[in-house]
C-alpha positions in Angstrom: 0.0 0.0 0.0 1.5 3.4 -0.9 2.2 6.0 2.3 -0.6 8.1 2.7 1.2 11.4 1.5 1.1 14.2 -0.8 2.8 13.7 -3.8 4.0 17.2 -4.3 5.6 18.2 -0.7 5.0 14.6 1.1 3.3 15.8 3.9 1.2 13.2 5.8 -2.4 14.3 6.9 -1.8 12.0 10.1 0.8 14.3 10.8 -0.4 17.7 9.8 -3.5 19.7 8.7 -1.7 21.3 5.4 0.4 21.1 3.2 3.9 22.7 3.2 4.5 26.1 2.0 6.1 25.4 -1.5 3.8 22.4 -2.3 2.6 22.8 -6.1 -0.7 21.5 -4.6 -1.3 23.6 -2.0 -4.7 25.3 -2.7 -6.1 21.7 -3.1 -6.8 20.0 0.8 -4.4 17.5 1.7 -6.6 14.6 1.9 -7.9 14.9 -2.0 -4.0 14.2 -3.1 -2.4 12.1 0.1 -1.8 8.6 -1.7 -1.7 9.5 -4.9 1.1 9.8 -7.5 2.4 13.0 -8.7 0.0 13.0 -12.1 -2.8 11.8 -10.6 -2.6 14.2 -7.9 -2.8 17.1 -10.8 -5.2 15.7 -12.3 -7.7 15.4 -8.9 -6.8 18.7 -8.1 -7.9 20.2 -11.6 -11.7 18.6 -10.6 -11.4 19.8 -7.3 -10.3 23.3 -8.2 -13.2 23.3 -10.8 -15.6 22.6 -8.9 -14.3 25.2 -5.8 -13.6 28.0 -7.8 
């Protein structure tokens, strides 16, 4: 099972709320992208930016 982490900064939401500072994903909440790879973190937080914005 992959580490429950963000692909961009690899902060853990069991660890913390947010993402860190320079983390290419960082208007996207933690939990959408934690798990995924890089690409399909982008690609969740295009739909989740759509529909937020």
């Amino acid at each position: 099972m992959p580490p429950r982490q963000c692909p961009g900064c690899d902060a853990a939401p069991s660890e913390r709320a947010d993402h860190y500072a320079d983390c290419p994903l960082k208007d996207v909440p933690l939990a959408e992208v934690a798990g995924l790879t890089f690409e399909e973190a982008r690609a969740r937080a295009a739909q989740w930016r759509a529909r937020n914005t």
